[in-house]
N, CA and C atoms as an extended XYZ file, in Angstrom:
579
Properties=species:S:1:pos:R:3:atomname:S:1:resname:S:1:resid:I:1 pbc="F F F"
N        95.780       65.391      105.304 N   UNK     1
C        96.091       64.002      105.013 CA  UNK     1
C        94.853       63.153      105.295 C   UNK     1
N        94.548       62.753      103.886 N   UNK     2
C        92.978       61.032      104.355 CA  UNK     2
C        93.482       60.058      105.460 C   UNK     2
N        92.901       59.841      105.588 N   UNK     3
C        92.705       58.128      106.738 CA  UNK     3
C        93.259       56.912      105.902 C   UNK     3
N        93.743       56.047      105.824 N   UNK     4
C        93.700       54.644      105.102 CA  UNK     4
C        92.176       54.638      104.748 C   UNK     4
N        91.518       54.458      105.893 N   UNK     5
C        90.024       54.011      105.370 CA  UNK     5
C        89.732       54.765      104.163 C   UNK     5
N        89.963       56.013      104.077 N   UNK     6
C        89.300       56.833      103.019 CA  UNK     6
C        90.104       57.153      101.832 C   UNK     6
N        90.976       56.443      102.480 N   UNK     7
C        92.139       55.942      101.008 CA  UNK     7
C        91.421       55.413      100.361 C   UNK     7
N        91.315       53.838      100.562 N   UNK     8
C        90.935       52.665      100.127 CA  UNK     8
C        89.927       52.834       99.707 C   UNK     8
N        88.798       53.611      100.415 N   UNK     9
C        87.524       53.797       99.491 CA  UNK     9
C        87.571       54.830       98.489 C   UNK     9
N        89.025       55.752       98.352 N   UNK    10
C        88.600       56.199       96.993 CA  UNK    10
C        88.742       55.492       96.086 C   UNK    10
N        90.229       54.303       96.321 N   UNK    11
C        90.306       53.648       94.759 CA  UNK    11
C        89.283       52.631       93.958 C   UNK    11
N        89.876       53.324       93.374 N   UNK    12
C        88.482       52.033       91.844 CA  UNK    12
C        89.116       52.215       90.457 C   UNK    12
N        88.828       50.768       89.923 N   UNK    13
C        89.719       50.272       89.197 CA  UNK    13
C        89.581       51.737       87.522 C   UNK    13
N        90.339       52.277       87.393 N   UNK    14
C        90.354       52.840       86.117 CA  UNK    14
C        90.484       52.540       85.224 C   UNK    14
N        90.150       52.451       83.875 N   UNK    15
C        89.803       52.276       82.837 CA  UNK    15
C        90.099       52.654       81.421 C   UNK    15
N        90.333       54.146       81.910 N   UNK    16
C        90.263       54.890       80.849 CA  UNK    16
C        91.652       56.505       81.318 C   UNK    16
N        92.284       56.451       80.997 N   UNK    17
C        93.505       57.376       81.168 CA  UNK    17
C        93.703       58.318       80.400 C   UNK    17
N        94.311       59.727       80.882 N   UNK    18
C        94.742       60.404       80.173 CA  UNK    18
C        96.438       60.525       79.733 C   UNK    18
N        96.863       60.988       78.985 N   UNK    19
C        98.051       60.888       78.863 CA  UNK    19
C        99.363       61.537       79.138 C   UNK    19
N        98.788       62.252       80.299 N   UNK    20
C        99.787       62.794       81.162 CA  UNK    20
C       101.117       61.960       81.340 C   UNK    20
N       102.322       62.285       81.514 N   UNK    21
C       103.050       61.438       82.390 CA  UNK    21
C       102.827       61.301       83.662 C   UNK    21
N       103.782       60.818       84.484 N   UNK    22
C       103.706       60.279       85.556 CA  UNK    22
C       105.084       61.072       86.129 C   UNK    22
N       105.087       61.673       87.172 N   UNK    23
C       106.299       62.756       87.643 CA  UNK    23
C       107.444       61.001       88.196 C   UNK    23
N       108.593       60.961       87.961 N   UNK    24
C       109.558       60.443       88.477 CA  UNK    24
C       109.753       60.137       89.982 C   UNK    24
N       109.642       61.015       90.318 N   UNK    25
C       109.883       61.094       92.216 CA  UNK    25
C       108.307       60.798       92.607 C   UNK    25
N       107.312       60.608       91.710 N   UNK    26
C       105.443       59.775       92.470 CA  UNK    26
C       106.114       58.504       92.327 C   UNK    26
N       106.792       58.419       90.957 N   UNK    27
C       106.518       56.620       90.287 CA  UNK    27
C       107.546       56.009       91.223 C   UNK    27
N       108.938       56.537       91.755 N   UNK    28
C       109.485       56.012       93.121 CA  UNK    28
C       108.995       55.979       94.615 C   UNK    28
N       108.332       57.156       94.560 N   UNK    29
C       107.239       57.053       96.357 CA  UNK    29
C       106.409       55.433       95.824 C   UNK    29
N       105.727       55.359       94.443 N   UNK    30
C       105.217       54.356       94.269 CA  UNK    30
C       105.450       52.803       94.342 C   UNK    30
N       106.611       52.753       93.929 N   UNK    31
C       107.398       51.628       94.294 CA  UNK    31
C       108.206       51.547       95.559 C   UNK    31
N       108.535       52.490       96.161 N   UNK    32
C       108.852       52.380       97.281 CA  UNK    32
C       108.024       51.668       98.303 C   UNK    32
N       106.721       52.076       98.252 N   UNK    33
C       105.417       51.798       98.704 CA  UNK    33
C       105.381       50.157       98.611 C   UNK    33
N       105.602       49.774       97.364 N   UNK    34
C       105.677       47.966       96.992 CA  UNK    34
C       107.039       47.854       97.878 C   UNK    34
N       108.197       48.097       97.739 N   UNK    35
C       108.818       47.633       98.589 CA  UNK    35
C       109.309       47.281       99.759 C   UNK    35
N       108.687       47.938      100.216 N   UNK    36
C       108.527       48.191      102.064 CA  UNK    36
C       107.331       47.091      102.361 C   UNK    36
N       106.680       46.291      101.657 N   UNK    37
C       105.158       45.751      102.149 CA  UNK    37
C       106.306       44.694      102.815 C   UNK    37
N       105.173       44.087      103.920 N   UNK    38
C       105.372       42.648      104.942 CA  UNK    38
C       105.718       40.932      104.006 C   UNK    38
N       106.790       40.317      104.169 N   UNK    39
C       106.738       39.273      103.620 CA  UNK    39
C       106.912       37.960      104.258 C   UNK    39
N       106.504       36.735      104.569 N   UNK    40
C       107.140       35.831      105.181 CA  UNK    40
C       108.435       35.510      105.781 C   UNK    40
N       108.925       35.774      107.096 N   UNK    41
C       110.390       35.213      106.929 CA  UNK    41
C       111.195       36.923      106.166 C   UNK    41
N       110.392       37.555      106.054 N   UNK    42
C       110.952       38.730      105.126 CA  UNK    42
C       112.160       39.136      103.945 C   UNK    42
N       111.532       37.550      103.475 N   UNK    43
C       111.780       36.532      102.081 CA  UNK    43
C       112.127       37.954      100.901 C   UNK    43
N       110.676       38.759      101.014 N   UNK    44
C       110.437       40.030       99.820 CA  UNK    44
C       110.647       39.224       98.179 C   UNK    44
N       109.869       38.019       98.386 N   UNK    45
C       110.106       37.382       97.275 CA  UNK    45
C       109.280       38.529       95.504 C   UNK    45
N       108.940       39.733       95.756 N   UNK    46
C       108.550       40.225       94.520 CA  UNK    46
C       109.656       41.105       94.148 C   UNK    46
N       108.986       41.171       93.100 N   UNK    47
C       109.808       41.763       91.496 CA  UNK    47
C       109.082       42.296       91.269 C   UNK    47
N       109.510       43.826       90.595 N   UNK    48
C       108.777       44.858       89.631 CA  UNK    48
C       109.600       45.240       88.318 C   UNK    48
N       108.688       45.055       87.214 N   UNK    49
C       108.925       45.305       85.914 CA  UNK    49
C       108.112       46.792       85.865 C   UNK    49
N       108.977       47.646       85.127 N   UNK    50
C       107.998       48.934       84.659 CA  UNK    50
C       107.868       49.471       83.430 C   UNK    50
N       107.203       49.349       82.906 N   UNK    51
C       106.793       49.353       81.455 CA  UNK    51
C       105.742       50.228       80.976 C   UNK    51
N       106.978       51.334       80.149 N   UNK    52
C       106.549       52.532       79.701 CA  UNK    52
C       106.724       52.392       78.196 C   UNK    52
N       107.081       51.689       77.870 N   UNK    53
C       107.259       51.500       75.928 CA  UNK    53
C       106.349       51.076       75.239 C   UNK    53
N       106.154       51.827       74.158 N   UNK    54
C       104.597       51.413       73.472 CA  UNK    54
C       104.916       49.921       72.622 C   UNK    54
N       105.430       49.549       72.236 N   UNK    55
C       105.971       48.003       71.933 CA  UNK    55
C       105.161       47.121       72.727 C   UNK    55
N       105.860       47.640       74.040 N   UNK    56
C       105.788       46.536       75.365 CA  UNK    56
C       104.457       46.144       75.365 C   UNK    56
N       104.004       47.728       75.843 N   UNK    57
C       102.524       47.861       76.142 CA  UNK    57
C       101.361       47.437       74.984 C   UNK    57
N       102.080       47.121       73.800 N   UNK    58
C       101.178       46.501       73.117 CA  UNK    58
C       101.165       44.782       72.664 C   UNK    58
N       102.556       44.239       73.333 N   UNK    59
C       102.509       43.033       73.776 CA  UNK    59
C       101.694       42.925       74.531 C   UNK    59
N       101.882       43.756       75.776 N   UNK    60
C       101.146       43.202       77.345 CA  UNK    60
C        99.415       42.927       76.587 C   UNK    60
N        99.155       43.974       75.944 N   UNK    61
C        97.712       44.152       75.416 CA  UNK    61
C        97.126       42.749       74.775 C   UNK    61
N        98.321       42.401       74.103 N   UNK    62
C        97.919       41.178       73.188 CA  UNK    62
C        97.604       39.814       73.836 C   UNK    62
N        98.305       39.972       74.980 N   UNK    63
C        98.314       39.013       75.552 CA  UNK    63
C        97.731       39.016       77.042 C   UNK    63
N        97.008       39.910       77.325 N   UNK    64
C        95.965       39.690       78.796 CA  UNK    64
C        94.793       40.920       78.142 C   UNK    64
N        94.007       40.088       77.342 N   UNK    65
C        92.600       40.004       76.723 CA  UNK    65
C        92.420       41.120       76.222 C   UNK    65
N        93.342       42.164       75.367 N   UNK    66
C        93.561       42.998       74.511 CA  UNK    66
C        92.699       43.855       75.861 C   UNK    66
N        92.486       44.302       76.518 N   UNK    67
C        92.452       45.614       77.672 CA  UNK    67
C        92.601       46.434       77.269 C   UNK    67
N        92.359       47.557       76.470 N   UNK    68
C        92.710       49.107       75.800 CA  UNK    68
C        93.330       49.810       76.889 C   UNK    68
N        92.735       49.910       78.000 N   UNK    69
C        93.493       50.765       78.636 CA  UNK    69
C        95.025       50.715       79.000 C   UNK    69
N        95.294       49.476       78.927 N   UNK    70
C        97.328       48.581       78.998 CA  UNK    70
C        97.996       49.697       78.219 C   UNK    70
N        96.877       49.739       76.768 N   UNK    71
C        97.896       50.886       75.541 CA  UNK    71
C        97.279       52.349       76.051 C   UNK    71
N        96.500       52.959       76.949 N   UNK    72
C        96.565       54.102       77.619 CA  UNK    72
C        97.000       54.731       78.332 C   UNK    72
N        97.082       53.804       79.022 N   UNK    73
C        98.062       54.085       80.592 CA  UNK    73
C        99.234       54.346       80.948 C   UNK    73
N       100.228       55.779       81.329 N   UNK    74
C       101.506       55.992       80.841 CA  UNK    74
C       102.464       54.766       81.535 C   UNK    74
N       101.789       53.856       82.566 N   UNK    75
C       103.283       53.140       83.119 CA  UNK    75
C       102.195       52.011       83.396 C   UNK    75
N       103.026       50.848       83.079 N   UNK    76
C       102.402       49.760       83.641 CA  UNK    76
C       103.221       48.833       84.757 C   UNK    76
N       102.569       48.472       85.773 N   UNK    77
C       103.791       47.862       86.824 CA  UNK    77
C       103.319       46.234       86.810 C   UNK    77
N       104.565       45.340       86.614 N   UNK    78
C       104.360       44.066       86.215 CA  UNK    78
C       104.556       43.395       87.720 C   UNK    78
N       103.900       42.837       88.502 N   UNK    79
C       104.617       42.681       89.610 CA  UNK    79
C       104.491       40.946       89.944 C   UNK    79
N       105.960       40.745       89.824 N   UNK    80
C       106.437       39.073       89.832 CA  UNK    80
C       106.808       38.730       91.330 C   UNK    80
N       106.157       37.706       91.829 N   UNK    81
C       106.633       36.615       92.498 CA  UNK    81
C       107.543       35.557       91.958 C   UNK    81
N       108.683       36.060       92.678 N   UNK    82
C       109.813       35.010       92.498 CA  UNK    82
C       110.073       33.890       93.910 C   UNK    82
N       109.814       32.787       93.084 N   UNK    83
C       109.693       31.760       94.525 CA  UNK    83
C       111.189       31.341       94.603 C   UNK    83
N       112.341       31.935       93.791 N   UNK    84
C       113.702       31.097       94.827 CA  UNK    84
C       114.005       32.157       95.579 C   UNK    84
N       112.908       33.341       96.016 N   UNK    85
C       113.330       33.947       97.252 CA  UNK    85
C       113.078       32.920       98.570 C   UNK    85
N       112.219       32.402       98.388 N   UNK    86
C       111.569       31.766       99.668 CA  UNK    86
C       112.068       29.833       99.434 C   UNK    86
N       113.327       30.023       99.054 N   UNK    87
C       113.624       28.319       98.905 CA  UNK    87
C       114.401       28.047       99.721 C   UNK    87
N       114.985       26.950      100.590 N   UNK    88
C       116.006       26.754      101.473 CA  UNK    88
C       117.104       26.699      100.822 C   UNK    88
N       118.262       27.355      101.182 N   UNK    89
C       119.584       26.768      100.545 CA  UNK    89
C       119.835       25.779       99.576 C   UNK    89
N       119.600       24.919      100.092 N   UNK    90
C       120.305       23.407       99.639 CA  UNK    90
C       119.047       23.141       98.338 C   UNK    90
N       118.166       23.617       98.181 N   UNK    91
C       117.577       24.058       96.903 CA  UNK    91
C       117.805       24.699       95.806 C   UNK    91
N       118.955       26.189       96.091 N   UNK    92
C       118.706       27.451       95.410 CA  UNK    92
C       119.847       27.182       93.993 C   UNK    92
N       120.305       25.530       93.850 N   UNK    93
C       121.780       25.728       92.752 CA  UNK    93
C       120.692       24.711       92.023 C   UNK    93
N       119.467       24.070       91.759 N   UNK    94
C       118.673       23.405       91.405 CA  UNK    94
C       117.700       24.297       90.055 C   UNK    94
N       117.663       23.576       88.999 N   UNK    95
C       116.570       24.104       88.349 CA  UNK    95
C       115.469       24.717       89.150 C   UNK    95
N       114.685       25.407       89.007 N   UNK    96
C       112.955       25.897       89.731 CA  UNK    96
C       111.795       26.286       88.730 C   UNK    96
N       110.781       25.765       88.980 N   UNK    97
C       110.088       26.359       88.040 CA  UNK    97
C       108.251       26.184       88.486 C   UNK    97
N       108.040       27.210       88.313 N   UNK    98
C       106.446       27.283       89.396 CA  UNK    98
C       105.608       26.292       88.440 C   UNK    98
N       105.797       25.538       87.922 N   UNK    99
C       104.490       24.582       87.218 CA  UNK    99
C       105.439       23.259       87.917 C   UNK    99
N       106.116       23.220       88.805 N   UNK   100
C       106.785       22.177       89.138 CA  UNK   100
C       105.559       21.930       90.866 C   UNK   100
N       104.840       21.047       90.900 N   UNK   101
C       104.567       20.397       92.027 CA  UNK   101
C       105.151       20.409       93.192 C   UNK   101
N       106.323       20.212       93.068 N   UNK   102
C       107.219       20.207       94.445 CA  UNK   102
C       107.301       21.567       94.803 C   UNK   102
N       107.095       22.747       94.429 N   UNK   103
C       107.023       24.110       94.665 CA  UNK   103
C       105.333       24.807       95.053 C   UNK   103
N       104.801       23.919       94.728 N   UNK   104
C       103.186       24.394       94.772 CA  UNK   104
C       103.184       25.309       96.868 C   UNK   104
N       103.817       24.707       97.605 N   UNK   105
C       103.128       25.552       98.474 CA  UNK   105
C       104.086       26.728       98.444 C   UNK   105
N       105.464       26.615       98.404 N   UNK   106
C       106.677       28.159       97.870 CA  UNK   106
C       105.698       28.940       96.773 C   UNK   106
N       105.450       28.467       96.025 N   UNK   107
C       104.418       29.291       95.059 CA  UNK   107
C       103.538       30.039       96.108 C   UNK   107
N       102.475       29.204       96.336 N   UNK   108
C       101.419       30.121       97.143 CA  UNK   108
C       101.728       31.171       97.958 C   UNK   108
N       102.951       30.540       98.788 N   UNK   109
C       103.492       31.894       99.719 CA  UNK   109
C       104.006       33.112       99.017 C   UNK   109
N       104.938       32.890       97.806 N   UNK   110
C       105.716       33.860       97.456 CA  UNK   110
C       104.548       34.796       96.651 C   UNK   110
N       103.126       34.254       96.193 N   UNK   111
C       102.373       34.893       94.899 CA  UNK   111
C       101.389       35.749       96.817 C   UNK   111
N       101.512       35.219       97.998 N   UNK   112
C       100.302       35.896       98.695 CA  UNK   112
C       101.591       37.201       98.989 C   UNK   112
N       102.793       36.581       99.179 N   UNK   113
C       103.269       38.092       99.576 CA  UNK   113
C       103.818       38.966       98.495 C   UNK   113
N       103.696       38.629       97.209 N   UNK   114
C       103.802       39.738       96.054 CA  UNK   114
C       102.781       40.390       95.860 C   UNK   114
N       101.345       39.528       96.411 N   UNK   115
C       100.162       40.498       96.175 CA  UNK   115
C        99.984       41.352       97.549 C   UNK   115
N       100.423       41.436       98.826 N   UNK   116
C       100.602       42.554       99.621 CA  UNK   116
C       101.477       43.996       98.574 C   UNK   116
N       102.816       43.532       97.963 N   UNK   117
C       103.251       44.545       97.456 CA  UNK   117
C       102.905       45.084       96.350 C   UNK   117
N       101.800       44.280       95.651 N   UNK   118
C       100.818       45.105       95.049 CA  UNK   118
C        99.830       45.775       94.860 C   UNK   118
N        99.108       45.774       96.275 N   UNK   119
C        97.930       46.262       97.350 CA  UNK   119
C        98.803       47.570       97.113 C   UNK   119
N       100.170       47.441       97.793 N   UNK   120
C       101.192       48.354       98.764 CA  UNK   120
C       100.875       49.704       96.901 C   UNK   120
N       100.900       48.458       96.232 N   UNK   121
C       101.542       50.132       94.988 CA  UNK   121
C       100.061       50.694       94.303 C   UNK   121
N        98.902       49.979       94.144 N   UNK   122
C        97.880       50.170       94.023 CA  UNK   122
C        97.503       51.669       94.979 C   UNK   122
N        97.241       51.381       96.710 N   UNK   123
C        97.338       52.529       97.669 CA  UNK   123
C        98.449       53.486       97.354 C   UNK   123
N        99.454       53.442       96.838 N   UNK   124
C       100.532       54.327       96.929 CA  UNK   124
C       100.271       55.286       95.622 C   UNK   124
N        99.693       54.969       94.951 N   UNK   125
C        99.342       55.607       93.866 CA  UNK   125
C        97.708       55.805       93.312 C   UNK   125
N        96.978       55.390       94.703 N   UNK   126
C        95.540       56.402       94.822 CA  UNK   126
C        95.621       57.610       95.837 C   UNK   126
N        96.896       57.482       96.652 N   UNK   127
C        97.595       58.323       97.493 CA  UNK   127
C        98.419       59.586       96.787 C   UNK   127
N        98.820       59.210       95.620 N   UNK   128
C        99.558       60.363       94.454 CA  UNK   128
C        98.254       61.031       94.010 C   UNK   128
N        97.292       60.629       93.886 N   UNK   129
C        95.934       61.269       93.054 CA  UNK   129
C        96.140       60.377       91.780 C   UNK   129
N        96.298       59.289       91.315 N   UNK   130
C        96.634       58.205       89.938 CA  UNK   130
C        96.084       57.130       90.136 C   UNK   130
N        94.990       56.750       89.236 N   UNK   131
C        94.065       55.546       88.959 CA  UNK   131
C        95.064       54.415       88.348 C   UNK   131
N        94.751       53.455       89.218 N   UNK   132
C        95.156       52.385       88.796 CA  UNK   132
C        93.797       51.148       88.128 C   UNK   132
N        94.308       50.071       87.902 N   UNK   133
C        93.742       49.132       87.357 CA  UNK   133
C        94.813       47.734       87.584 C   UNK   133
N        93.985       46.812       88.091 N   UNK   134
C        94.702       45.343       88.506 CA  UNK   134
C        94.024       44.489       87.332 C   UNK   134
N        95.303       44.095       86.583 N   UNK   135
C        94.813       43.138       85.839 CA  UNK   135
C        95.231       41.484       85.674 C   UNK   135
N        94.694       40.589       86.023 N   UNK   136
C        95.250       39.063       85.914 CA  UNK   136
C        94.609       38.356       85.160 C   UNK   136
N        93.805       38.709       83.682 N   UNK   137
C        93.223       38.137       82.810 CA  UNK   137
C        94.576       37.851       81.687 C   UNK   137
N        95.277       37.001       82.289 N   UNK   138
C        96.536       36.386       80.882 CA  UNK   138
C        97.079       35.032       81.403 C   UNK   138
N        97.910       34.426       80.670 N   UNK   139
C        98.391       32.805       81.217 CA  UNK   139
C        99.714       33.246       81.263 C   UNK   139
N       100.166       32.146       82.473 N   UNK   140
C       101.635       32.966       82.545 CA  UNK   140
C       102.555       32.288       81.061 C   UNK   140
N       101.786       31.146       80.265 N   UNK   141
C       102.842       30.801       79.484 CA  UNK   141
C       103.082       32.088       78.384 C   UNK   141
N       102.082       32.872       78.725 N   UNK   142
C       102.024       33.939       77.411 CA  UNK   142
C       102.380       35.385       77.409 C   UNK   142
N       102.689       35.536       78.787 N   UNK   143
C       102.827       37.014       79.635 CA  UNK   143
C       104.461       36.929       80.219 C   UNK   143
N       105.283       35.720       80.172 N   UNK   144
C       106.410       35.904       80.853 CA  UNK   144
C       107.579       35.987       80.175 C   UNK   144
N       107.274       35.621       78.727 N   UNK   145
C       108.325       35.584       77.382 CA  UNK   145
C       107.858       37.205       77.046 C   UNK   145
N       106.868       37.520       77.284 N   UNK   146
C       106.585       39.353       76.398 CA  UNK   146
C       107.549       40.122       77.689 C   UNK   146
N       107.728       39.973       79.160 N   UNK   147
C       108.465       40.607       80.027 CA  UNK   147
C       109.563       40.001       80.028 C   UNK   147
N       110.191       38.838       80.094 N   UNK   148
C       111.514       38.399       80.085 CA  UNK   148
C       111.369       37.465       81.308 C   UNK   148
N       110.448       36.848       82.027 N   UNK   149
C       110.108       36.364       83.290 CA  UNK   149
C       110.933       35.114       83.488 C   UNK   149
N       111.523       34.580       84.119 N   UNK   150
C       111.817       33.548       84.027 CA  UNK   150
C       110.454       32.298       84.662 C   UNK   150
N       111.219       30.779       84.292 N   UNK   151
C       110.266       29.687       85.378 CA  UNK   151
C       109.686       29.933       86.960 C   UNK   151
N       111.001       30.242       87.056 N   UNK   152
C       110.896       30.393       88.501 CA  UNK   152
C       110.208       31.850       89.233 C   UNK   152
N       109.397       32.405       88.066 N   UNK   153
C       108.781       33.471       88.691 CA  UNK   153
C       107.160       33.551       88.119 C   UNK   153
N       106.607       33.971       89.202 N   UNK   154
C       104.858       34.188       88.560 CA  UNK   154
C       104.563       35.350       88.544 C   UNK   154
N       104.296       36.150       87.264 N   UNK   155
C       103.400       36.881       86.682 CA  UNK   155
C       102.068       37.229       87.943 C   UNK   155
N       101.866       38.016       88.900 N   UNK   156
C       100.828       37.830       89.764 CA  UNK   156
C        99.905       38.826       89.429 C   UNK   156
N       100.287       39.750       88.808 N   UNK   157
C        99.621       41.048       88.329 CA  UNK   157
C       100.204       42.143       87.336 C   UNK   157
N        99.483       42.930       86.694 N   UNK   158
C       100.106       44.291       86.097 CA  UNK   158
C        99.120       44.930       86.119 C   UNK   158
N        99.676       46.239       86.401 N   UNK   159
C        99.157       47.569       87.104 CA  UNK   159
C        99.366       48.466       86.576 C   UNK   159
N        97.837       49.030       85.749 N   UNK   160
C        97.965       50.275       85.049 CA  UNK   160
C        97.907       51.295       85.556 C   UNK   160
N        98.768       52.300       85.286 N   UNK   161
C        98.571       53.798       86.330 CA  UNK   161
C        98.879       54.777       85.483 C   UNK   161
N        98.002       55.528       86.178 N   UNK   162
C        97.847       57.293       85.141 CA  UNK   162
C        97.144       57.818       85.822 C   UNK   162
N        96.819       59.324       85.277 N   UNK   163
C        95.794       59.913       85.627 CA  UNK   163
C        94.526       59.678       84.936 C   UNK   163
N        93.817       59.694       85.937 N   UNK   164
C        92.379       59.094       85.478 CA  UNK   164
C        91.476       60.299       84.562 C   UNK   164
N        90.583       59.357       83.247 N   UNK   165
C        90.292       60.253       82.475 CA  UNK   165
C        89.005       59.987       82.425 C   UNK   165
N        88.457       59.590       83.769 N   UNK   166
C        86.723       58.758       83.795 CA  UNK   166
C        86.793       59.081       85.831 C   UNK   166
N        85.801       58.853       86.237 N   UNK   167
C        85.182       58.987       87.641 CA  UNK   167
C        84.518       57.982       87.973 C   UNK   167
N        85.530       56.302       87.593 N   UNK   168
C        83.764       55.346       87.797 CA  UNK   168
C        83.454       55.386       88.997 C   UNK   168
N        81.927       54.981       89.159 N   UNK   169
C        81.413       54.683       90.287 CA  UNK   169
C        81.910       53.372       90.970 C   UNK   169
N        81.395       53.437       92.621 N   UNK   170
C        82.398       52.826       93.595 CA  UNK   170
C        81.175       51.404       93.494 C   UNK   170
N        81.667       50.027       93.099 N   UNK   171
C        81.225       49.155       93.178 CA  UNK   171
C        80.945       48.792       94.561 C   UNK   171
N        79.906       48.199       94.238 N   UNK   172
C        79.360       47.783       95.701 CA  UNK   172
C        80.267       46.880       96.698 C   UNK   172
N        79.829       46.696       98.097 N   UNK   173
C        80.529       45.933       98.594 CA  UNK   173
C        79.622       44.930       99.580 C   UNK   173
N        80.029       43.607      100.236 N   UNK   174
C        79.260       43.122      100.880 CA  UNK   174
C        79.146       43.714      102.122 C   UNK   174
N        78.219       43.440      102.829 N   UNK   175
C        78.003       44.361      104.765 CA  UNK   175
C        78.857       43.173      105.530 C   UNK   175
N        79.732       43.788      106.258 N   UNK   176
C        80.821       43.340      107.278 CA  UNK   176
C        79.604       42.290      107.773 C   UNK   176
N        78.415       42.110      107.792 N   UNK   177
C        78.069       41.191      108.880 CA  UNK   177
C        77.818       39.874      107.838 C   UNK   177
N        78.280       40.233      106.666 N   UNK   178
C        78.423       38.598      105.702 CA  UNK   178
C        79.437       38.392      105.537 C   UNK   178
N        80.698       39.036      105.512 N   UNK   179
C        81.714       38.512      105.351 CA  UNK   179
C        82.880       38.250      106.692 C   UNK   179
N        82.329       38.830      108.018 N   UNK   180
C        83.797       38.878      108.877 CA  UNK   180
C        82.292       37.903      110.344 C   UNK   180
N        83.581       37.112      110.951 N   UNK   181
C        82.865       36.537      111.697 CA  UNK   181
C        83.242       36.324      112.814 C   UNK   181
N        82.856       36.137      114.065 N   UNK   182
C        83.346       35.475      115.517 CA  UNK   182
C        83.936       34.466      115.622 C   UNK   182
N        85.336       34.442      115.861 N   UNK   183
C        85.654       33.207      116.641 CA  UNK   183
C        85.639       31.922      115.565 C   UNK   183
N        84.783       31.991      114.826 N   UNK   184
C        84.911       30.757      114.089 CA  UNK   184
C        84.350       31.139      112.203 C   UNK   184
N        84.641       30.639      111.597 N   UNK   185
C        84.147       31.021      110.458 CA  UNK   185
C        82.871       30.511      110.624 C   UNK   185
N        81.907       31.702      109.583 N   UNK   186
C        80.327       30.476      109.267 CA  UNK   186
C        79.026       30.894      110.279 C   UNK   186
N        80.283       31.179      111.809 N   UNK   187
C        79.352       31.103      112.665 CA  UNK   187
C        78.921       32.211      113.436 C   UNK   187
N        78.884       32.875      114.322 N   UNK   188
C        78.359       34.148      115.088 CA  UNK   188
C        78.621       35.750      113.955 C   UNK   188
N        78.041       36.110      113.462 N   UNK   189
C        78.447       37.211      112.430 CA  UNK   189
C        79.065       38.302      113.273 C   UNK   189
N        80.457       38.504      112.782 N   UNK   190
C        80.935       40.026      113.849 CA  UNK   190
C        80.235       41.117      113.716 C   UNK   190
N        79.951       41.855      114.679 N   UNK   191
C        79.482       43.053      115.105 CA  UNK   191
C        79.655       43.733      115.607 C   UNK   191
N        81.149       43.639      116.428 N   UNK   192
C        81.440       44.737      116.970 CA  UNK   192
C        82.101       44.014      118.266 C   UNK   192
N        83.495       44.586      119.071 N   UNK   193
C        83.576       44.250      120.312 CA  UNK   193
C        83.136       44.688      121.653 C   UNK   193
């Protein structure tokens, strides 16, 4: 069994797929994986769409910057933040709809903890041996009528997975001593305790 650490540094975004399926009992360890992630209040305000139909997959294509690999990839995972998980009661019999202002910070929360459970399925399925790919190049007015999304939910990602039919190389990264810091942002660069 790898480390997390050496999880994480195998994945990289894939591209290019072969057309294997995807075994049933990975693509549930896989989502299982999204469902178990940490949420505010443990709200679990996400949603997963899974989309294996060549139709679909050539909507999704049309509409987040024609991506070839969307129409390669045997499963694509749509993963929605729904913000009337995270609404108070006396809210939840009310229209909702994430371009609504009065929701802007429920938005932010519900889209940071749908993207933990898409970290969660990304790892869960570089953990199967299956390349994924994160894609958020689409508008939600154009991506939520091709899935069935309602207002009240944001489009935060879709996630191509297969077996990988390429080896890209591991993009660079910045050195921990530019990005993580002491005590204060900006200021003492961490190095170690």
């Amino acid at each position: 069994m790898q480390s997390f650490l050496d999880l994480a540094k195998a994945r990289k975004s894939v591209r290019k797929y072969k057309t294997d399926p995807i075994d049933g009992e990975a693509l549930k360890r896989i989502l299982e994986a999204g469902r178990t992630a940490p949420s505010g209040n443990n709200s679990q305000p996400w949603r997963f769409v899974i989309v294996d139909d060549a139709k679909m997959k050539e909507a999704l294509f049309t509409v987040a910057s024609k991506q070839r690999w969307i129409l390669e990839a045997p499963i694509t995972i749509a993963v929605i933040a729904d913000i009337t998980a995270k609404l108070k009661s006396e809210f939840k019999d009310e229209p909702v709809s994430t371009s609504d202002p009065r929701y802007n910070e429920v938005l932010i929360k519900s889209v940071r903890d749908a993207t933990i459970a898409a970290d969660h399925i990304v790892m869960a399925a570089t953990d199967e041996g299956l390349g994924t790919c994160w894609i958020a190049l689409y508008e939600q007015e154009d991506i939520r009528p091709v899935l069935g999304v309602p207002d009240s939910c944001y489009v935060v990602s879709i996630i191509t997975i297969g077996y990988a039919d390429q080896d890209p190389k591991a993009r660079p990264r910045r050195p921990l001593a530019e990005i993580a810091f002491k005590n204060r942002y900006g200021k003492e660069p961490f190095t170690g305790c």
